[in-house]
Wavefront OBJ file of the C-alpha trace (Angstrom):
o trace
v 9.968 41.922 -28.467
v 13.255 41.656 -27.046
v 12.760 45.061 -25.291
v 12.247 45.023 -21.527
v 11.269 48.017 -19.405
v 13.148 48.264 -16.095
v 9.377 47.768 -14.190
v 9.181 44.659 -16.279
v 12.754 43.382 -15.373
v 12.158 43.914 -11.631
v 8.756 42.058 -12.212
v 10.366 38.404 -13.559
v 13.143 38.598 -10.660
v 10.485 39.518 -8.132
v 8.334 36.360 -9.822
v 11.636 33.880 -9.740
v 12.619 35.015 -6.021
v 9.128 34.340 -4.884
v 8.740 31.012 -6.514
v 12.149 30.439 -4.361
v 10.332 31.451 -1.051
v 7.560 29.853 -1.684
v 9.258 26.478 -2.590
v 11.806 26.200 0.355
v 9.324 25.204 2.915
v 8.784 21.776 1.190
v 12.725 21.042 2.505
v 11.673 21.264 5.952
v 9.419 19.337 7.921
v 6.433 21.094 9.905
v 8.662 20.999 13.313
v 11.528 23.046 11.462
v 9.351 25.119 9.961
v 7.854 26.172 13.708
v 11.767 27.128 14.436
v 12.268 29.254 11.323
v 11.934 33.694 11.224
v 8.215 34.036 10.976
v 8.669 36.007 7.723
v 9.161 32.521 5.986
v 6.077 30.985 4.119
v 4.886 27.866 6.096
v 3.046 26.630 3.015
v 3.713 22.642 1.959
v 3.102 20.740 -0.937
v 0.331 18.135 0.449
v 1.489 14.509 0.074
v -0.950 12.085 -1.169
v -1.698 8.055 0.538
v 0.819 6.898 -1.837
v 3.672 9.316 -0.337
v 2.505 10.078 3.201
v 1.039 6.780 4.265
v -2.281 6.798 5.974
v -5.495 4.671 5.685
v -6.960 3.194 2.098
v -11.247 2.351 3.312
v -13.927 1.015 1.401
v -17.431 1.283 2.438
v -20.305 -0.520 1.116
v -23.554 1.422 2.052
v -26.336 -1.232 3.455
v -29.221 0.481 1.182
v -31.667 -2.552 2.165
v -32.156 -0.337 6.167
v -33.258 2.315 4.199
v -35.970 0.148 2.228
v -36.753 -1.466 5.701
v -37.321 1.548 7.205
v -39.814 3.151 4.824
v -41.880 -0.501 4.963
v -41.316 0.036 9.207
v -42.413 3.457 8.226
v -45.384 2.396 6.252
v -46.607 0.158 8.855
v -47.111 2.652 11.172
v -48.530 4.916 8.856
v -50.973 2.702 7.795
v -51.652 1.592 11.767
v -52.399 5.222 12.395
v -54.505 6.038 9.254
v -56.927 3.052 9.919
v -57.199 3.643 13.430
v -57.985 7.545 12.925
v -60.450 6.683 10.658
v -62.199 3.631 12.536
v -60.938 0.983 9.978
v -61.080 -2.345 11.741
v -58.320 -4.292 10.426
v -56.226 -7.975 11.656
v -53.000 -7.751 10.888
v -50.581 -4.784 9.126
v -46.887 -6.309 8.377
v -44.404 -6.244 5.980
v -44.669 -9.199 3.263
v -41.664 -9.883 1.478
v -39.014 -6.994 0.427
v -41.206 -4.469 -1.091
v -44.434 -4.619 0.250
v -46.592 -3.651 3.028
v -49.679 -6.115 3.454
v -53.115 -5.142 5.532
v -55.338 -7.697 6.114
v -59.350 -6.744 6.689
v -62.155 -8.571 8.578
v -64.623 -7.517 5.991
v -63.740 -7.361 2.369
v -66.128 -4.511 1.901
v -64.115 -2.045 3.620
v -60.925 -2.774 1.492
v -61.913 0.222 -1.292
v -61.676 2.902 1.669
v -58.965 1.437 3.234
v -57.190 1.358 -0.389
v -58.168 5.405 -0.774
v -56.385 5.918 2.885
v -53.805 4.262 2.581
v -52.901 6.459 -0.957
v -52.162 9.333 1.435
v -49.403 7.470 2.349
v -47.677 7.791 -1.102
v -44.514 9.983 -1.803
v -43.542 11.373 -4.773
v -40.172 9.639 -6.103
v -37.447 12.328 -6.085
v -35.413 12.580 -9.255
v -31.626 12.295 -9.188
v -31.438 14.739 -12.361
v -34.205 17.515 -12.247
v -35.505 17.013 -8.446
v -38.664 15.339 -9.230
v -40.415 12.700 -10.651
v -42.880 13.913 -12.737
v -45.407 13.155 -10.349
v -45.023 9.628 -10.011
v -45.623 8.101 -7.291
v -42.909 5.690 -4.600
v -45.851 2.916 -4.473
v -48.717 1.201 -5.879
v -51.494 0.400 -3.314
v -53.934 -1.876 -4.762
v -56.662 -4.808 -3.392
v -55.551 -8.498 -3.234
v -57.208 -10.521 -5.686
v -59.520 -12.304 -2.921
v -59.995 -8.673 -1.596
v -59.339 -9.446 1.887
v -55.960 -7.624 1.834
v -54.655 -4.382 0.429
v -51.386 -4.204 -0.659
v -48.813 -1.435 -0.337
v -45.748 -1.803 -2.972
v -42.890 0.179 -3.456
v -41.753 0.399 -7.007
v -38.809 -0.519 -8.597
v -37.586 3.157 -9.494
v -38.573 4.148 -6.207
v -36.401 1.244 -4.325
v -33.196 2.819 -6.676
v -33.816 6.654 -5.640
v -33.968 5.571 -2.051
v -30.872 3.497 -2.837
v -28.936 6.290 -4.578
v -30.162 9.304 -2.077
v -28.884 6.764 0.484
v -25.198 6.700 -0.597
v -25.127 10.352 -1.797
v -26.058 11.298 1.997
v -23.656 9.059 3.399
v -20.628 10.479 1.398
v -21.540 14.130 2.624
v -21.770 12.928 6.178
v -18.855 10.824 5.743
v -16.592 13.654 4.549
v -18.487 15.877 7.207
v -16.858 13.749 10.081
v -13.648 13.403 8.133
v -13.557 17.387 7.859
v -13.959 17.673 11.618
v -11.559 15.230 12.747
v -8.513 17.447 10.760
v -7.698 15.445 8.171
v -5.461 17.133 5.637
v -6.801 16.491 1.602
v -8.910 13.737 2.078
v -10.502 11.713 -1.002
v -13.963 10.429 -0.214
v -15.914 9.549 -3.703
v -18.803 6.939 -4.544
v -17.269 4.040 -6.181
v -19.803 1.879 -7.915
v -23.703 1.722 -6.772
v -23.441 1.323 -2.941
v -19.544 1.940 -2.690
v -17.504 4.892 -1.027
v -13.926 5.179 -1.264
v -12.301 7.217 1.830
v -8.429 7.489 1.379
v -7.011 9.177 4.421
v -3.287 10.495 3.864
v -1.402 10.647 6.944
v -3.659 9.450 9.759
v -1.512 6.530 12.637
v -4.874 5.322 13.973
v -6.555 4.030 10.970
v -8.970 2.353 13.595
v -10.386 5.463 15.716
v -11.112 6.618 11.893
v -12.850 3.400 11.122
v -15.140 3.770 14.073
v -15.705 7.124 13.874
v -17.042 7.062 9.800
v -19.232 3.553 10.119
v -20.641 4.348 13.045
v -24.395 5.608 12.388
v -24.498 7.441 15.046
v -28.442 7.834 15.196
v -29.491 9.652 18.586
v -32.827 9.307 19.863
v -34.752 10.410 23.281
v -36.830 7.952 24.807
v -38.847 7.299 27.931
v -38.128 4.384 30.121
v -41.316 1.936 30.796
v -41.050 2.145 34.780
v -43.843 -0.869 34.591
v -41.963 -3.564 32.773
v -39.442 -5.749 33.817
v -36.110 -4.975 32.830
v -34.955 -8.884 32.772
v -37.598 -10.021 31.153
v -37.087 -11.612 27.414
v -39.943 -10.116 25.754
v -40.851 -6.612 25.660
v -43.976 -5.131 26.052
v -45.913 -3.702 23.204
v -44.772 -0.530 22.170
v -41.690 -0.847 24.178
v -38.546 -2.771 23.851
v -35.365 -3.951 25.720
v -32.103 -2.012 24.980
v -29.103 -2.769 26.520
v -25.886 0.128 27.807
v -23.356 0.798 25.708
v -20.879 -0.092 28.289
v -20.960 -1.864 31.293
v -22.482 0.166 34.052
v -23.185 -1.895 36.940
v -19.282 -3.445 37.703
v -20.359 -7.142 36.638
v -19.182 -7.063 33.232
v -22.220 -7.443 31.430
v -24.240 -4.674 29.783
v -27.421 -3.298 32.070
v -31.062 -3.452 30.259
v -33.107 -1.229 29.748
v -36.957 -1.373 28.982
v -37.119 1.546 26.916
v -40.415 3.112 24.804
v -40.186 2.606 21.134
v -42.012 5.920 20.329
v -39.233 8.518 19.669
v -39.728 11.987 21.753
v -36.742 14.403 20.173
v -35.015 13.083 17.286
v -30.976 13.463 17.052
v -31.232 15.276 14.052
v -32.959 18.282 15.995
v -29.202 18.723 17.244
v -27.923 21.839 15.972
v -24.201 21.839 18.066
v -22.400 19.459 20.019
v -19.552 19.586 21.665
v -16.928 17.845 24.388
v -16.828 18.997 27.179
v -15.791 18.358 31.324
v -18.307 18.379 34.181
v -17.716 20.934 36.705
v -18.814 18.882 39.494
v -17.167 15.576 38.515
v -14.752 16.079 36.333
v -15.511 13.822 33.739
v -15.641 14.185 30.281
v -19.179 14.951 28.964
v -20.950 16.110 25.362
v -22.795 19.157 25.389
v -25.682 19.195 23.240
v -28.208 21.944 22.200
v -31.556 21.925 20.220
v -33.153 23.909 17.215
v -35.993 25.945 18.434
v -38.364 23.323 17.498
v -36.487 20.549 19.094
v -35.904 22.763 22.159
v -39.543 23.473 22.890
v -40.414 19.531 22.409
v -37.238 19.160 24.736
v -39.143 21.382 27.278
v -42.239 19.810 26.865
v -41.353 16.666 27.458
v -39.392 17.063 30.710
v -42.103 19.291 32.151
v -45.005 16.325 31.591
v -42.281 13.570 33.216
v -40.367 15.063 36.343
v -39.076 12.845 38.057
v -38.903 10.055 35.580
v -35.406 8.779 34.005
v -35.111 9.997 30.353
v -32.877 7.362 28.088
v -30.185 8.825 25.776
v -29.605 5.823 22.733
v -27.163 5.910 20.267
v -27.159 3.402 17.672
v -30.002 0.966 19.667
v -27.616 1.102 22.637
v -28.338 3.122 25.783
v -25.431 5.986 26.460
v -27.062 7.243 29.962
v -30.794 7.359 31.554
v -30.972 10.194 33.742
v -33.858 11.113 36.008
v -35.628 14.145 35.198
v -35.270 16.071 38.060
v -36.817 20.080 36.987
v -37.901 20.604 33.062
v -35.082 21.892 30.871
v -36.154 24.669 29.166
v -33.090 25.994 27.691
v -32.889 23.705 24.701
v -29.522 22.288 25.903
v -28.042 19.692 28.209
v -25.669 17.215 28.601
v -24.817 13.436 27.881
v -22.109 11.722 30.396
v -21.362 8.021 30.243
v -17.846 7.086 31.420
v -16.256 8.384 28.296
v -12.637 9.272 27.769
v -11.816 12.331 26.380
v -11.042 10.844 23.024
v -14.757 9.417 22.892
v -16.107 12.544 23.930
v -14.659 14.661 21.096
v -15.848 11.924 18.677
v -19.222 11.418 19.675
v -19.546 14.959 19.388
v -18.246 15.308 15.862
v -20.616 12.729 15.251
v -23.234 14.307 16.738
v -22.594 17.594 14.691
v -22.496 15.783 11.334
v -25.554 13.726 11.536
v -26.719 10.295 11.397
v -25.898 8.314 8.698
v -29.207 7.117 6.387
v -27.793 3.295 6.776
v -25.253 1.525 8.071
v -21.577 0.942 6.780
v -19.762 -2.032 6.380
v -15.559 -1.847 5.471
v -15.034 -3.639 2.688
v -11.439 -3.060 1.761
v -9.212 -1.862 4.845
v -5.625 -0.909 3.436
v -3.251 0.971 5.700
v -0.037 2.571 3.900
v 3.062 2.651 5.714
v 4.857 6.429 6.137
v 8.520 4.108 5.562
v 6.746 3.022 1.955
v 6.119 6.485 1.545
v 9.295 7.915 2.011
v 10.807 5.031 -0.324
v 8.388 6.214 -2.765
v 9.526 10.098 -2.203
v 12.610 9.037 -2.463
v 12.796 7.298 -5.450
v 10.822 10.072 -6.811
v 13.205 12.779 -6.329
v 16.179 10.452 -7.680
v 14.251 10.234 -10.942
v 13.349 14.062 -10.855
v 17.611 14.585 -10.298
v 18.662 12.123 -13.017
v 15.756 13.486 -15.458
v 16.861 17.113 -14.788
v 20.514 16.398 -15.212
v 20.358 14.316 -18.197
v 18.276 17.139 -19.916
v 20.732 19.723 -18.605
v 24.005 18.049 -20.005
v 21.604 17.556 -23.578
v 20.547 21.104 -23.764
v 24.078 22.469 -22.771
v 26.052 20.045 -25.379
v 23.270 20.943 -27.833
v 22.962 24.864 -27.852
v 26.105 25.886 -25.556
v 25.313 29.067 -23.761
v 21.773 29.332 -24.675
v 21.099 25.866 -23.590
v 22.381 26.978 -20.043
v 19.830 29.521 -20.005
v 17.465 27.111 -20.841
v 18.773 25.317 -17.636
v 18.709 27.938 -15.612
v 15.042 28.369 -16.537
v 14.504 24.419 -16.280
v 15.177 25.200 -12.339
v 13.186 28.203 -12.102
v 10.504 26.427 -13.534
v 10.326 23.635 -11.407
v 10.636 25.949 -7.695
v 7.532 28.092 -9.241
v 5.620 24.753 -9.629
v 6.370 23.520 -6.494
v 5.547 27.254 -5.427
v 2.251 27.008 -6.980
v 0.896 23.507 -5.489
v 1.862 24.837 -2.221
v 0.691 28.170 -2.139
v -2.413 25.860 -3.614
v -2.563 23.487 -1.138
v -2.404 20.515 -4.020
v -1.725 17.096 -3.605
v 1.575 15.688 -4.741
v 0.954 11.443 -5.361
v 3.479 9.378 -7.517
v 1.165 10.183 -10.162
v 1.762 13.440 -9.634
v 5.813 12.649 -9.716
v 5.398 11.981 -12.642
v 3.852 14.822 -14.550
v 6.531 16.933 -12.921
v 9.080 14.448 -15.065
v 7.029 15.043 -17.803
v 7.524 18.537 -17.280
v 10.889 18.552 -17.373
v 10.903 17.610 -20.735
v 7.858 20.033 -21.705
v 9.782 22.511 -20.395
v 12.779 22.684 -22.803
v 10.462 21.387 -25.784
v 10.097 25.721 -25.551
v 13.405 26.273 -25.804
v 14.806 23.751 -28.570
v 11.658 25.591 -30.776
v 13.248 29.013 -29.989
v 16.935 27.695 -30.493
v 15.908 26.138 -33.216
v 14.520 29.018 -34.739
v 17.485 31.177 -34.049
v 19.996 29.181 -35.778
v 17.857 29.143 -39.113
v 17.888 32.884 -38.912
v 21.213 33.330 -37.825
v 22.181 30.560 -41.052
v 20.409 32.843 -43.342
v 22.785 36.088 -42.546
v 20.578 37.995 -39.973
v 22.787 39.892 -37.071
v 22.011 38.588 -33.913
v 19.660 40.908 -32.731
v 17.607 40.334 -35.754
v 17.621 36.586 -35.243
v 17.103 36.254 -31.989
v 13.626 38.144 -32.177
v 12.563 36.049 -35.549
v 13.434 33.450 -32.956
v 11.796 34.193 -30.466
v 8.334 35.359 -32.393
v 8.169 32.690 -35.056
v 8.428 29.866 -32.361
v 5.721 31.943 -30.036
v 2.728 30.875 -31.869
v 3.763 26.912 -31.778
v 4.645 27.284 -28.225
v 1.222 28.265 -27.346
v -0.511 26.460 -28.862
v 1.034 23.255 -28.209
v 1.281 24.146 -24.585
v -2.864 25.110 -24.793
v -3.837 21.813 -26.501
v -1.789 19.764 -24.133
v -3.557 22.028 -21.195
v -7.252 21.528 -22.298
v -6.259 17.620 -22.404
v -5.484 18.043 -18.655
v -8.376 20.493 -17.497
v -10.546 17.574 -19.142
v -8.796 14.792 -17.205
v -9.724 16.776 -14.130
v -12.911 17.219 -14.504
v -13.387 13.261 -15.451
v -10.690 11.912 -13.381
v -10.372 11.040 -9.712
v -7.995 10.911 -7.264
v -4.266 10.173 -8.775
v -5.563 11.124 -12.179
v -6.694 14.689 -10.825
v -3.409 15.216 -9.084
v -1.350 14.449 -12.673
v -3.897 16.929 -14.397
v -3.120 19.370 -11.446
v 0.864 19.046 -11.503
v 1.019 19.448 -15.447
v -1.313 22.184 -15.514
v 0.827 24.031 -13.430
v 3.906 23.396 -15.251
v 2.014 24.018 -18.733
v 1.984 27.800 -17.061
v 4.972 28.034 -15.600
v 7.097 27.088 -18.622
v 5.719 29.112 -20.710
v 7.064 32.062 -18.403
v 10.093 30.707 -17.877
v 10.509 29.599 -21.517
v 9.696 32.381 -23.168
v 10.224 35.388 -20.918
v 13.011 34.442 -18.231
v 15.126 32.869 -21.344
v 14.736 35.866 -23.410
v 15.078 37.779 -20.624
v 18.758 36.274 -19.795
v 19.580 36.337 -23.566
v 18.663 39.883 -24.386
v 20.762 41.045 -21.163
v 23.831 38.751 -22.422
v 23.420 40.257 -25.871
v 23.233 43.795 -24.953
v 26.397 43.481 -22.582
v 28.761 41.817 -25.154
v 27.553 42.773 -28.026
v 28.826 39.613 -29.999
v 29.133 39.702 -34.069
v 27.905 35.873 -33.944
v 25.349 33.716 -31.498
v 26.490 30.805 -29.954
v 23.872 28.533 -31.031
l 1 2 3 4 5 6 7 8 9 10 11 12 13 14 15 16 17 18 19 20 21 22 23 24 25 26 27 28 29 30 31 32 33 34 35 36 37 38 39 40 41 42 43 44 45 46 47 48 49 50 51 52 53 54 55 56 57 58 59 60 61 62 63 64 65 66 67 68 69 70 71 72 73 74 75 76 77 78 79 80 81 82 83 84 85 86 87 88 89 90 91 92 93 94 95 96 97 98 99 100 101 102 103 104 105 106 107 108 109 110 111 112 113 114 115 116 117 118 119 120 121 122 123 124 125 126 127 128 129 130 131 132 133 134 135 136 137 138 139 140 141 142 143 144 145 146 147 148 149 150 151 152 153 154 155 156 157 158 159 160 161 162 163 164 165 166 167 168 169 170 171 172 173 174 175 176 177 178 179 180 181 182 183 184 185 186 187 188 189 190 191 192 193 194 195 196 197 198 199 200 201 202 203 204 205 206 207 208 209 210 211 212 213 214 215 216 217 218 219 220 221 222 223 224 225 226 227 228 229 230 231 232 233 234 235 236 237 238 239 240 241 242 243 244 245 246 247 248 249 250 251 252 253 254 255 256 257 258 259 260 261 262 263 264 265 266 267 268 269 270 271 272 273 274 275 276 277 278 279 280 281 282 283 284 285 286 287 288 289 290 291 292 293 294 295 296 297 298 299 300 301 302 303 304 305 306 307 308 309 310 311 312 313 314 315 316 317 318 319 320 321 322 323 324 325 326 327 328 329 330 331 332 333 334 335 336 337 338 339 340 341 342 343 344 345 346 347 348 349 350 351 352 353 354 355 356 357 358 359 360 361 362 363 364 365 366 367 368 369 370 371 372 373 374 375 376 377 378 379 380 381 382 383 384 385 386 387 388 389 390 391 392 393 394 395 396 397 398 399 400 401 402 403 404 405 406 407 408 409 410 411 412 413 414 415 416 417 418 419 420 421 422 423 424 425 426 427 428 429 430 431 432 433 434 435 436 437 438 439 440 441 442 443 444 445 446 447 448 449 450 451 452 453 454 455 456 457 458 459 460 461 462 463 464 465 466 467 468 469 470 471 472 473 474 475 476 477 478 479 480 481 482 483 484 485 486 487 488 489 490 491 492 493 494 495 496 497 498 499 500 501 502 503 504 505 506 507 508 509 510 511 512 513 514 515 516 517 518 519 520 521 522 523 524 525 526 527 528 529 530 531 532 533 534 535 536 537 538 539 540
């Protein structure tokens, strides 16, 4: 055990100098890094809100859209199931929160319409095996005085919608985060209808804002050239929809009479991007279609040349171009006085998707970068006085052998700081923390090994002898007190969130690296220092 081949030797000092390289980045900050031989490793440790400063959000999801739009959706359905079949009704509307109410002339009729209007049905998607069992999102049955029929979502249906509805909005949420660049993000559902968005580093905690609650639902309509664009009410089967921004110099919005039947969906998109016009100049989003949404594209412009084709985002009108030839290539191009800032975000929007409902902030917390650097600071003063005060112990305690222990106290801390860079980890006070409570984990090792020694070294063994009784009777406590304490932190990762994963994360590295540095750089150093002096007694 104390016998090292020269391959092995090289190995550990290889191991320790690249712990070094890998660690001396996190002393510079990115613009020094740029300035530094190429051959040096640009890797950081990534600071967390706490540290960096950035922008603490918390969304509430507005699940009642979603139940609003499958009653809108209902409505229609039924409208078009009755019509197809001839079913003379008076009045289809939603009635109350949950249900969908059609009213009949003749009370006979309300058996068939009940049978057509079960088509309408969905099965309820489960959140744990991806079905229901075949049960059904609604009930439809006959009003009592069976001159209505009744369409009524069910309870269990309501809370899939609900929960499918803030699932989807995370994903798209940390879709548009991804795009925009932010470094280690932490976007989580935090209750029922809650997400949590932490945003280290980010000076423009408002462009963020925007750019996650918008909804950012793109639709194609036609404009109704026979309506009256000032006029309060809107047709039927149109309605009035106003710019986005104002377009006509007077400071007020311009209206638009636009169709309410949909003719390409946003979410046909497939790429979007920002873009310049050549002719103007101006900053403009390049869209294109899936084949699908491209050949309804083309069909659509080729039945209305020459009629202006509205672009809406969100209810509100981005640009209404004329049609002037069909567009056949599945691609084109929205303009609308935007900067270039609002054409980059519109198109990351555009790429991630619409959002299922609405967002509203909740919580808005923006952390300074001064209160992180008082927190970094503090941090490393603890780290300093921790390390020293454990130095001076193990050195008065054990003499020469606690100075190796020292020595490997430092090596141990550069290879964690190695490993969470090379990583790409988080460090949050949190995670300050478990590297304190490293420290001390570190030379628990040691003190087992010392201890060990100076029994065997007490009972008459030379010191070759009791340093490797040392070293192999402690070997088995070592490990498994270092495993135990390491399953405890894989398990807090796995449960934990946020702070709580970056303490698992920083321990679990320095569970690893001390146990190197413990038990092979010490011996290492010991079993050279032996070999060269060749003492009759051990300094411990």
């Amino acid at each position: 055990m104390l016998y090292f081949a020269p391959w092995k030797v090289w190995s550990i000092i290889l191991v320790c100098l690249a712990g070094l390289l890998l660690s001396v980045p996190n002393l510079f900050t990115r613009e020094q890094l740029n300035k530094l031989p190429s051959w040096i490793p640009t890797h950081q440790v990534n600071l967390g809100l706490d540290l960096r400063g950035g922008a603490h959000l918390l969304l509430e999801v507005d699940t009642n859209t979603v139940l609003r739009e499958r009653l809108e959706a209902l409505v229609d359905g039924a409208r078009s199931e009755l019509r197809g079949a001839n079913m003379r009704y008076t009045g289809i509307a939603a009635t109350g929160t949950n249900t969908v109410t059609v009213r009949l002339p003749d009370p006979s009729t309300a058996p068939r319409v009940r049978e057509l209007l079960q088509k309408l049905a969905q099965p309820v998607q489960s959140s744990l095996i991806g079905f229901g069992g075949g049960q059904l999102d609604m009930a439809v049955e006959v009003a009592p005085e069976g001159n209505a029929v009744r369409m009524v979502l069910s309870e269990a249906a309501i809370q899939e919608r609900a929960r499918a509805a803030v699932t989807q909005s995370m994903e798209i949420v940390r879709r548009r985060i991804d795009q925009f660049g932010v470094n280690e993000p932490t976007i989580q559902i935090q209750g029922r209808d809650r997400i949590l968005v932490q945003l280290p580093g980010i000076d423009d905690p408002q462009r963020i804002k925007t750019l996650v609650g918008q909804t950012a639902k793109l639709t194609f309509h036609l404009l109704d050239m026979t309506a009256d664009s000032n006029a309060t009410v809107a047709p039927a089967g149109s309605m009035i929809l106003e710019s986005d921004k104002d377009r006509d110099g007077t400071g007020r919005p311009v209206r638009f009479v636009v169709k309410r039947k949909i003719e390409v969906a946003g979410d046909q998109l497939v790429d979007a991007q920002a873009g310049t016009d050549q002719r103007s100049g101006q900053p403009i989003v390049n869209f294109r279609f899936s084949t699908a949404g491209a050949k309804r594209f083309a069909d659509i412009t080729q039945a209305n040349v020459g009629m202006p084709f509205a672009i809406v985002l969100d209810n509100k009108v981005l640009t209404a171009p004329r049609i002037n030839e069909p567009i056949l290539g599945g691609s084109g191009q929205i303009s609308g006085n935007f900067t270039f800032a609002s054409a980059s975000d519109l198109a990351v929007l555009l790429r991630a998707g619409a959002l299922p409902a609405p967002l509203k902030v909740v919580e808005e917390r923006t952390v300074g970068p001064d209160l992180g650097a008082d927190s970094i600071r503090a941090g490393l003063i603890s780290i300093a006085v921790a390390a020293a005060l454990v130095m001076v112990y193990m050195v008065l305690a054990y003499g020469l052998f606690g100075l190796f222990a020292d020595i490997a106290l430092i090596a141990n801390l550069l290879l964690t700081l190695a490993a969470m860079s090379l990583l790409g980890a988080t460090l949050t006070l949190p995670g300050i923390a478990g590297l304190l409570l490293t420290l001390g984990m570190s030379v628990d090792a040691n003190v087992l090994i010392n201890e060990r020694i100076r029994e065997e070294t007490k009972l008459g063994k030379s010191p070759m002898a009791a340093m490797e009784a040392g070293f192999k009777r402690a070997f088995s406590t070592i490990v498994d007190a270092n495993l135990t304490t390491l399953f405890k932190m894989l398990i807090l990762y796995a449960l934990g969130s946020g702070t709580v994963k970056g303490f698992a994360v920083t321990i679990s590295l320095g569970i690893i690296t001390s146990m190197f540095t413990a038990t092979v750089v010490v011996r290492l150093m010991m079993v050279t220092w032996l070999r060269r002096r060749r003492v009759a007694a051990l300094p411990v």
